[in-house]
C-alpha positions in Angstrom: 34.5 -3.9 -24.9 32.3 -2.3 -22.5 31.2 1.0 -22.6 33.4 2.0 -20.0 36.0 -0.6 -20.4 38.8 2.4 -22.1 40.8 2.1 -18.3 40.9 -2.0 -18.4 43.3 -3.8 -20.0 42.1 -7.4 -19.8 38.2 -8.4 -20.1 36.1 -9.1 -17.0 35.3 -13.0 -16.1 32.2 -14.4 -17.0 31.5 -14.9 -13.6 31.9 -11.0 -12.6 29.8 -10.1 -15.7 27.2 -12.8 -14.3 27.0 -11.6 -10.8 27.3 -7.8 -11.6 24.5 -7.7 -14.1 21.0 -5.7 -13.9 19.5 -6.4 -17.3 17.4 -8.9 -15.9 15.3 -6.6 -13.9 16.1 -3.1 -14.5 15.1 -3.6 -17.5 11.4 -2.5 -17.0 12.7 1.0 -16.8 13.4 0.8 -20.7 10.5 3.3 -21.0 11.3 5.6 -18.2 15.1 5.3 -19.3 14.0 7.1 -22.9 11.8 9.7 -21.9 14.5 10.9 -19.4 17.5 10.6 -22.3 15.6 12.6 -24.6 14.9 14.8 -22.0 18.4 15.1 -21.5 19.4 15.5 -24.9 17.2 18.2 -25.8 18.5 20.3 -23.5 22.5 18.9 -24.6 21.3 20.7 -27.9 19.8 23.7 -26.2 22.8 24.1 -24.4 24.8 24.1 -27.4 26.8 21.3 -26.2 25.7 19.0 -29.0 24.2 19.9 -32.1 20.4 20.4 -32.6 20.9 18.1 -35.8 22.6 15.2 -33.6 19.6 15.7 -30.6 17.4 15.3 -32.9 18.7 11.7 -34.7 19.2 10.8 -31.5 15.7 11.6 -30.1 14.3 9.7 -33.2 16.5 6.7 -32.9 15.6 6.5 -29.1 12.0 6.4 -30.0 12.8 3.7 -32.6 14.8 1.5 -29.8 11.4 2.0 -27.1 8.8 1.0 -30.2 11.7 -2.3 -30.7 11.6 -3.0 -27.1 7.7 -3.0 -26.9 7.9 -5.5 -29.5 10.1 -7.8 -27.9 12.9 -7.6 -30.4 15.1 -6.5 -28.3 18.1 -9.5 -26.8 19.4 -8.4 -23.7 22.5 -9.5 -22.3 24.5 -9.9 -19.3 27.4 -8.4 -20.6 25.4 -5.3 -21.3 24.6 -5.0 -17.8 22.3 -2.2 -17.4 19.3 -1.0 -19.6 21.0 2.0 -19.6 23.8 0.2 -21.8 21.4 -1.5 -23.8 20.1 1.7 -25.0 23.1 3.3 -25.7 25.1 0.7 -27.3 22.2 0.1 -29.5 22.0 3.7 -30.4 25.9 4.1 -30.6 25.5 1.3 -33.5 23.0 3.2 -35.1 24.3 6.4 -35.3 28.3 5.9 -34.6 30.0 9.0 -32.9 27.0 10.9 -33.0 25.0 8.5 -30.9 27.9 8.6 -28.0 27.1 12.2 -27.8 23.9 11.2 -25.8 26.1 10.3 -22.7 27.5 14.2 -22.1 27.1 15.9 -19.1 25.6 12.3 -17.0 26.7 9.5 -15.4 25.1 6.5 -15.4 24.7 7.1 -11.3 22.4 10.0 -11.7 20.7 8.4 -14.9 19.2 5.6 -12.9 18.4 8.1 -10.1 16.2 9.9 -12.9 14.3 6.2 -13.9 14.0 5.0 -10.8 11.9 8.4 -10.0 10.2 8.6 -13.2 9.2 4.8 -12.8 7.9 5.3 -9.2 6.0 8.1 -9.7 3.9 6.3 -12.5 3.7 3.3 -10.3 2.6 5.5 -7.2 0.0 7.3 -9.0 -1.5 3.6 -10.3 -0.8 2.3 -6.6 -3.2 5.6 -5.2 -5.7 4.4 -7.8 -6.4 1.4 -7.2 -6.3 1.9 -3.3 -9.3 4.3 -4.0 -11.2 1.2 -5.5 -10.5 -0.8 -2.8 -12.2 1.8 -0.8 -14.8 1.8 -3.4 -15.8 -1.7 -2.6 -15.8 -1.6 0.6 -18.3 1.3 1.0 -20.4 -0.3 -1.4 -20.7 -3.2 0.9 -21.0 -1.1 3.9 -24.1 1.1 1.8 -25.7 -2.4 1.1 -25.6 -3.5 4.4 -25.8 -0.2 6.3 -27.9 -1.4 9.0 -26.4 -5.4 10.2 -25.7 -5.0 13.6 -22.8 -7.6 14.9 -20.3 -8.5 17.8 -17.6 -6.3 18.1 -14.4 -7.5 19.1 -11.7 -6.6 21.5 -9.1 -9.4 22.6 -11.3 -11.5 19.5 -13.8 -11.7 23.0 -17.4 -10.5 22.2 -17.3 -7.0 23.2 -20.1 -4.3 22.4 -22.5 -4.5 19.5 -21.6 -2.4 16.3 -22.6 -1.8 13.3 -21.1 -4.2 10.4 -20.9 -0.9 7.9 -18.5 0.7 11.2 -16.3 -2.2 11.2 -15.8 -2.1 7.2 -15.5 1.8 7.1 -12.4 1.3 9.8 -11.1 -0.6 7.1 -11.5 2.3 4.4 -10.1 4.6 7.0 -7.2 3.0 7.1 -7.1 2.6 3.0 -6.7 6.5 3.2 -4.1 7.0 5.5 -2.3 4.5 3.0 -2.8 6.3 0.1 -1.9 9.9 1.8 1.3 7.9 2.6 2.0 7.3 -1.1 0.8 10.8 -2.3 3.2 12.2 0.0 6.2 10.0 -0.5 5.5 11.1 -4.2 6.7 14.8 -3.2 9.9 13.2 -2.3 9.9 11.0 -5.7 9.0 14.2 -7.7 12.5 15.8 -7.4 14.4 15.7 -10.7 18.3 14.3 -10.1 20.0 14.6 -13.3 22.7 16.2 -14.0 24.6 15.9 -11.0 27.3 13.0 -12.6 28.5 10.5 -10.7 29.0 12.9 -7.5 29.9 16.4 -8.5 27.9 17.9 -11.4 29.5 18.5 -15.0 32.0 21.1 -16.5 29.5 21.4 -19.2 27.1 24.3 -19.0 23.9 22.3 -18.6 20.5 23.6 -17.9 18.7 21.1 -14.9 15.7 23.1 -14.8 15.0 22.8 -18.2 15.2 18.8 -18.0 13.0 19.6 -14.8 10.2 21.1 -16.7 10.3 18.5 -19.7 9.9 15.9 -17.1 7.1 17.6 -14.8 9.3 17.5 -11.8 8.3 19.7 -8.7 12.1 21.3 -8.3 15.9 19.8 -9.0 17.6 18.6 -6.5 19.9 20.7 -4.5 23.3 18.8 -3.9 24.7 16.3 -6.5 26.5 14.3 -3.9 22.7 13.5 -2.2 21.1 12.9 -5.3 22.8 10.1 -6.6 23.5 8.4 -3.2 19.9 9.1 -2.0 17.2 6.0 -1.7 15.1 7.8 0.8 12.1 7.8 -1.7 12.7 3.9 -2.5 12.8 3.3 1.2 9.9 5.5 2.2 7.5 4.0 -0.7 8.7 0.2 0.7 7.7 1.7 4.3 4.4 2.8 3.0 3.2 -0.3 1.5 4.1 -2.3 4.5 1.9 -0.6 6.4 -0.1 -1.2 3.5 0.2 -4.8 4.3 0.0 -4.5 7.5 -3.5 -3.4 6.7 -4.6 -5.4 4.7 -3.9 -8.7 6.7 -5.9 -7.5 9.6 -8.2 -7.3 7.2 -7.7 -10.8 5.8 -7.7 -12.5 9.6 -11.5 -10.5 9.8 -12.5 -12.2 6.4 -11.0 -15.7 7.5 -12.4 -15.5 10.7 -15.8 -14.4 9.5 -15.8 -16.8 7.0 -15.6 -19.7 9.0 -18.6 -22.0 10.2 -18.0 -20.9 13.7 -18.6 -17.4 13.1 -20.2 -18.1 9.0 -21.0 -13.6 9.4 -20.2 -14.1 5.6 -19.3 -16.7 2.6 -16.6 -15.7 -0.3 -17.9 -16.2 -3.5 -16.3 -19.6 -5.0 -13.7 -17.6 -7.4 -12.1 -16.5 -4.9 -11.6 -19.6 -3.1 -9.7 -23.4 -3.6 -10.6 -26.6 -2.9 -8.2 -29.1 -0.3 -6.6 -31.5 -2.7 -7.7 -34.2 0.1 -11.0 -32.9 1.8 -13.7 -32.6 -0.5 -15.8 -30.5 1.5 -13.2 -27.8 2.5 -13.4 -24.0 0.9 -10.0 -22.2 1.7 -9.9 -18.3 1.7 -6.7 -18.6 -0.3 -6.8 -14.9 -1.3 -7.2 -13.4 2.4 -4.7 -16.0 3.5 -1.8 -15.1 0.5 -2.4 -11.3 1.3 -1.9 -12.0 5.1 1.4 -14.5 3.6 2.8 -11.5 1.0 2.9 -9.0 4.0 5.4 -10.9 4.9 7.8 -9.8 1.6 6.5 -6.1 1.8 7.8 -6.2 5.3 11.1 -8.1 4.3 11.8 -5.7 1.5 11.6 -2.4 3.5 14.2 -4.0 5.9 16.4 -4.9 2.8 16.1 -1.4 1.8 16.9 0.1 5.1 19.9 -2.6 5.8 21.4 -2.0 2.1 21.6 1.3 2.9 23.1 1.6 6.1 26.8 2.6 6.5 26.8 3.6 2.8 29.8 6.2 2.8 28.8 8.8 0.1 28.2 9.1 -2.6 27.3 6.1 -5.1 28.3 2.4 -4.2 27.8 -0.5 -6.4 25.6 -1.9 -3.7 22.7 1.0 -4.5 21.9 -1.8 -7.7 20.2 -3.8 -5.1 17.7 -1.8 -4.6 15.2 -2.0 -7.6 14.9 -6.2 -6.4 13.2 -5.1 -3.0 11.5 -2.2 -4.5 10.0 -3.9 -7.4 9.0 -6.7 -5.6 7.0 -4.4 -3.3 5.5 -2.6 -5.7 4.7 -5.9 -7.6 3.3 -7.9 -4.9 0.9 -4.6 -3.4 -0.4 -4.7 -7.3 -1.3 -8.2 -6.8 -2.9 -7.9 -4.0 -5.0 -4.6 -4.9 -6.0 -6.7 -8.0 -7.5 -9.7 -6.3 -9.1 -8.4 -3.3 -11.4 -5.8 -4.0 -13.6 -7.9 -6.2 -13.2 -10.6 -3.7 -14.7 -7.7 -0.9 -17.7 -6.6 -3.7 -18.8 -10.2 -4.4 -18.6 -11.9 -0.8 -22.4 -12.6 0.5 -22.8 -11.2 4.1 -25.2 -13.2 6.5 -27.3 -10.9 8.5 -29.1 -12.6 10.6 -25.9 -14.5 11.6 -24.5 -11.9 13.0 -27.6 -10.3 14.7 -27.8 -13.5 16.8 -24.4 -13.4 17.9 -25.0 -9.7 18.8 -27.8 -10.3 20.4 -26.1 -11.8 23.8 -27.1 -9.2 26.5 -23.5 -9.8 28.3 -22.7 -6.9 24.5 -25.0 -4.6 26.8 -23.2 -5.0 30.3 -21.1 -1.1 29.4 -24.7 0.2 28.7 -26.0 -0.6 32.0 -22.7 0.7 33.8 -22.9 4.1 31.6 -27.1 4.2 32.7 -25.9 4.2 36.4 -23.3 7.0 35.3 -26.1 8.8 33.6 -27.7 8.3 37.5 -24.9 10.0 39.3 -22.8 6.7 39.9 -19.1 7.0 39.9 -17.7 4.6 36.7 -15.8 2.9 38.4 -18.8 1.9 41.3 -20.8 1.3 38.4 -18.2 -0.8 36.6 -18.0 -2.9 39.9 -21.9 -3.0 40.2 -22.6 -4.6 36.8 -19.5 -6.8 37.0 -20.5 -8.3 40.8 -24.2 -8.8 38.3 -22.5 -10.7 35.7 -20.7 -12.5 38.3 -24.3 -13.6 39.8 -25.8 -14.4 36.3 -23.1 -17.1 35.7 -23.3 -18.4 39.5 -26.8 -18.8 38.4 -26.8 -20.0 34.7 -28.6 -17.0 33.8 -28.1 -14.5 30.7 -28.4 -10.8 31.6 -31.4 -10.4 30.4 -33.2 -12.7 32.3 -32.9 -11.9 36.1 -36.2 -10.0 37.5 -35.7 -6.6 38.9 -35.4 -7.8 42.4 -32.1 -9.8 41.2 -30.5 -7.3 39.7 -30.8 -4.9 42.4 -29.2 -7.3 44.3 -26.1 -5.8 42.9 -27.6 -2.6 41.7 -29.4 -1.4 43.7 -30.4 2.1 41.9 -31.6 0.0 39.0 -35.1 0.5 37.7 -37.6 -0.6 34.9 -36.0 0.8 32.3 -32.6 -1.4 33.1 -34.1 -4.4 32.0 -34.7 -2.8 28.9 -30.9 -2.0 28.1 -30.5 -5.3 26.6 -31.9 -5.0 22.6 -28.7 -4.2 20.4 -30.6 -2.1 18.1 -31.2 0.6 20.5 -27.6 -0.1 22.1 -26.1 0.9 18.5 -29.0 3.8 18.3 -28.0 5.2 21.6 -23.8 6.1 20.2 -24.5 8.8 18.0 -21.0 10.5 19.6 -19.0 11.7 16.4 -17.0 9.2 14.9 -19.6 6.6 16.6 -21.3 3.3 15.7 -24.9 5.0 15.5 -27.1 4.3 12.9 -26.9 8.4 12.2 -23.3 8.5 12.7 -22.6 5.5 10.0 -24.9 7.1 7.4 -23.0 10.3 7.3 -19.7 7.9 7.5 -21.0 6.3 4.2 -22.4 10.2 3.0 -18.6 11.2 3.9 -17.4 8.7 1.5 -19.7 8.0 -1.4 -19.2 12.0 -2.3 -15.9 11.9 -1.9 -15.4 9.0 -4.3 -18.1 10.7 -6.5 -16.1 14.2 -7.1 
């Protein structure tokens, strides 16, 4: 009989046990599922709702049913459901009567409220980690290649030139705002939900804050009817590492792009890569190509989140089980990810003088001449028209930018001097935006300054 089977009459069918079952993937809470029963029953005995003697068999046996469950020994089944029943049957068989004392005060609605937390906040914390050496490796290729000049991109159409370490550090940039998304979504994790039954609290004179404290939670929660129906958190961490993934494939179509022969700015080392089971010669960026794929599920999971959640009447509903699927998965497949591609970033070879050719087409300098005429008094927008009516004429002409005389370009402009024809090297056009926040040579090296001590403390 199930542990809640005293109001039935007849046994479930194997088909409802089937379909209604957890066990098969709440069952990596088994660890998170202790620490908050012991929790819980140290305070039962505090309370002097149980006594100290029974919290303290019970403590022990709990710690013997984790140190089985690490081994493996452990045979879970369906008609168990839950970890949570798995637990407690096992201790109930241990210690009789005694054992079922465990379950006072809690249902199993805020019990799983309490795991899912205390898992999340562990994964978070590794999840923040691991972002910061992702961040790592990409300053460390930025420091190594501090000065690579290349085409930037807008509308993937050569743009301006900019610094290869800029484009990279946009990247870590980014990686930040991602892991300030997870440290704060771990405020909203850190709240401590037990103890408020299935809906309405307990009878029983329990002390929350006390389970608070043994757990390191920030506060309790205020209102037992939110706490158990409340997913917020789950949703809010599934939100966060889609935009994780959202991230990290513009980064992936940069690293596919760039490691193609037509642009070849770099080459992946060969462990990161596969073969075509056809063409010999191909190299595949399989692990920029799978992170831009597994966005895909990070995105698919918040929306499962979101739409399991919608219309819920409060408080619990059977349908809140579905949530661990979506959020695992997210938390699984941003692991994956995090473990594959920074060593992928560290080892990839960068071709310098690749890009520097490509940056050096003087059509990247055209917005330096329009912003010298501005710098003469010109209006932008005359200026903008000026240079644009010059490009016009060099392509009339099947000439680059850089190679009309003086008399040619002030054709078009005619304020233009000298000095104009010298607008065209990309080294002084990345020398010359020193702005905050800019792609000069000063303003990337206190970029990279910014971020090696910050990774250093």
């Amino acid at each position: 009989m199930a542990l809640w089977g005293g109001r039935f009459s007849e046994t479930g069918r194997a088909e409802l046990t089937e379909f209604s079952e957890s066990i098969s993937f709440d069952k990596r809470l088994y660890k998170h599922d202790i620490i908050g029963s012991k929790a819980h029953v140290a305070m039962l005995a505090a309370s002097k709702i149980i006594p100290q003697a029974t919290a303290e068999a019970i403590a022990a046996k709990l710690d013997g049913i984790k140190a089985m469950i690490d081994r493996g020994e452990m045979e879970f089944k369906f008609e168990l459901e839950d970890i949570h029943m798995h637990i407690e049957s096992t201790l109930i068989a241990a210690l009789g009567d005694e054992g079922a004392r465990l379950h006072s005060a809690r249902s199993r609605n805020d019990q799983v409220a309490l795991d899912i937390r205390l898992y999340l906040r562990d994964e978070l914390d590794f999840l923040i980690d691991r972002i910061r050496e992702f961040q790592k490796a990409l300053v460390s290729v930025a420091l190594e290649n501090d000065c690579v000049i290349m085409p930037g991109f807008t509308h993937l159409q050569h743009a301006q030139v900019v610094l290869f370490a800029h484009h990279l550090l946009a990247y870590v940039e980014m990686l930040d705002r991602d892991a300030e998304r997870l440290t704060d979504a771990r405020k909203r994790v850190n709240i401590m939900p037990l103890g408020s039954g299935a809906l309405a609290g307990s009878t029983l004179p329990i002390n929350r804050q006390m389970v608070c404290d043994q757990l390191n939670f920030e506060r309790v929660t205020r209102n037992s009817m939110d706490a158990v129906a409340d997913r917020d958190f789950a949703i809010e961490t599934a939100s966060a590492l889609a935009i994780f993934g959202m991230h990290v494939s513009r980064l992936s179509e940069d690293i596919i792009l760039w490691s193609s022969q037509e642009f070849g700015f770099i080459e992946l080392s060969d462990a990161f890569c596969t073969g075509s089971s056809l063409m010999p010669q191909k190299k595949n960026p399989d692990v920029a190509e799978l992170s831009r794929g597994k966005t895909a599920r990070l995105y698919g999971n918040l929306t499962a989140l979101l739409t399991l959640c919608k219309g819920l009447p409060l408080t619990y509903n059977r349908d809140l089980q579905e949530d661990k699927i979506p959020l695992f998965d997210s938390l699984d497949t941003a692991k994956a990810i995090l473990n594959v591609y920074p060593p992928m970033i560290a080892t990839m070879k960068v071709n310098a003088a690749r890009m520097r050719e490509m940056a050096a087409d003087p059509a990247l300098m055209a917005t330096d001449v329009a912003e010298k005429l501005v710098e003469l008094g010109v209006p932008f927008r005359t200026a903008h028209h000026r240079v644009g009516s010059l490009v016009k004429y060099c392509r009339e002409n099947n000439k680059a930018l850089d190679e009309v005389s003086l008399e040619e370009m002030q054709i078009t402009i005619p304020e233009a001097t000298a000095e104009f024809l010298t607008l065209f090297d990309p080294e002084n056009s990345v020398a010359k935006r020193e702005i905050i926040g800019g792609t000069g040579y000063k303003q990337v090296k206190s970029q990279l300054d910014f971020w090696r001590k910050k990774f250093e403390n």
